[in-house]
C-alpha positions, -999 to 999 in steps of 0.1 A, spaced: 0 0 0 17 31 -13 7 68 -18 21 94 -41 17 132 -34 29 164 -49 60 161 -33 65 135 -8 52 99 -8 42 72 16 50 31 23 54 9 43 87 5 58 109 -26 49 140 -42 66 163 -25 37 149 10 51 161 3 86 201 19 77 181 55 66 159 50 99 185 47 116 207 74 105 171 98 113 171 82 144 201 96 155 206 126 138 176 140 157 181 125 187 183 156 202 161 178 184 132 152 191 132 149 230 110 173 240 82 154 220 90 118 221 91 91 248 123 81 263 139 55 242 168 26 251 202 28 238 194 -5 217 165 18 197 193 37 185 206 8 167 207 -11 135 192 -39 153 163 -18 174 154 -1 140 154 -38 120 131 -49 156 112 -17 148 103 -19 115 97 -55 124 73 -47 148 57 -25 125 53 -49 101 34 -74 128 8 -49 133 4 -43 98 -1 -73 92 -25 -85 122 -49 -47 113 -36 -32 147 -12 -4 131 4 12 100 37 26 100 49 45 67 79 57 61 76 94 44 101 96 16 106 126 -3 98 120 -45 128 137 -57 156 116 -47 137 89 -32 149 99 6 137 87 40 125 122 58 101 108 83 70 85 91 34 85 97 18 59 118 -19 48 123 -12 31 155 -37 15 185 -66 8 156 -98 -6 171 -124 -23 152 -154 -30 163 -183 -2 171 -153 17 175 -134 15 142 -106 46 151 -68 46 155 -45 72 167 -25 98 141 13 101 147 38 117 124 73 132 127 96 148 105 132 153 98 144 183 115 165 196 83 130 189 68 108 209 90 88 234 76 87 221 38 48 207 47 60 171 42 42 166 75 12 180 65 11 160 33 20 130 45 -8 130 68 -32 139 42 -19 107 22 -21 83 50 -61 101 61 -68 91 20 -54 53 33 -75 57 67 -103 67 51 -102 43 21 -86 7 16 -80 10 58 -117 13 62 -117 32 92 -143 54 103 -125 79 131 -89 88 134 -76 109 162 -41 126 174 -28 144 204 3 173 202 19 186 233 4 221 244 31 243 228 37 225 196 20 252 169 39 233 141 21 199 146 -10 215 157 -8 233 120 -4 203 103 -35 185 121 -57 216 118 -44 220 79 -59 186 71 -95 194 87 -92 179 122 -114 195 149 -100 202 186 -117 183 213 -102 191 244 -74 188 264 -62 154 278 -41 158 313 -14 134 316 -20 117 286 14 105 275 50 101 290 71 124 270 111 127 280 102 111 314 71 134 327 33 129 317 20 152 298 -7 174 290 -21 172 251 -39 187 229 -66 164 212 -80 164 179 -102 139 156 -114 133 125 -139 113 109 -143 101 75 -178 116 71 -154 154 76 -130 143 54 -154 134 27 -174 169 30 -143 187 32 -128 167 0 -157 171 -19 -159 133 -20 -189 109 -26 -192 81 0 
């Protein structure tokens, strides 16, 4: 399952991706603590990104998650990922948004496409009816990106995920597909 945009496009990740990861992994390291969960030394690894992509591949494969790498059309080059993570079936049928980006990368909108490619994926061949996402309080860029591709804010959620070793406060935002059809001028 593959998705082209204007500029940027998104797959799944395979084991041969797991060298770039890697090298993204580590490059932003520090750029990406404030936002992240603390991570093991082994994550930064060849091995913890092979187990990663892996893992990814496991929920792919068993409908619990989608994990795309977001690779820029160009030259073909691993800048991030987009992840439809913790999807429920059921009366329910929802998953939970997460994206990041390169830090050399920021500000390009490769974010904010890539999420509008993996929402045309959500909302289509995923069959899913809801999808929602949290940001941190202060983070205007992700916030931008969510509100960009017609997400609606629902409230605030205390504690809601440990980030850099302290629960935190986030944002939360949804979309459903009935939105994203109304807003893309699509026919259901």
């Amino acid at each position: 399952m593959e998705v082209e945009g204007t500029r940027v496009r998104i797959r799944p990740l395979q084991p041969s991706d797991a060298p770039a990861l890697l090298d993204l992994r580590v490059r932003n390291r520090a750029a990406f603590v404030p936002f992240f969960p603390r991570q093991s030394r082994f994550f930064f690894t060849l091995d913890g990104q092979e187990r990663e992509i892996e893992r990814a591949n496991l929920e792919w494969q068993s409908d619990e998650g989608y994990v795309f790498g977001i690779f820029v059309k160009e030259d073909d080059r691993l800048v991030g990922n987009v992840v439809l993570r913790n999807v429920a079936r059921g009366a329910w049928q929802n998953a939970t948004l997460g994206y990041w980006v390169d830090d050399a990368f920021r500000g390009r909108s490769y974010a904010t496409e890539a999420v509008g490619l993996a929402l045309t994926l959500a909302f289509g061949p995923i069959g899913l009816h809801r999808v929602q996402a949290g940001t941190l309080l202060g983070n205007e860029a992700s916030m931008q990106v969510l509100r960009k591709n017609g997400f609606r804010f629902e409230g605030v959620s205390e504690k809601y995920l440990q980030i850099d070793g302290r629960w935190a406060d986030h944002n939360m935002f949804a979309l459903t597909v009935e939105d994203w059809e109304a807003a893309e001028g699509r026919c259901s």
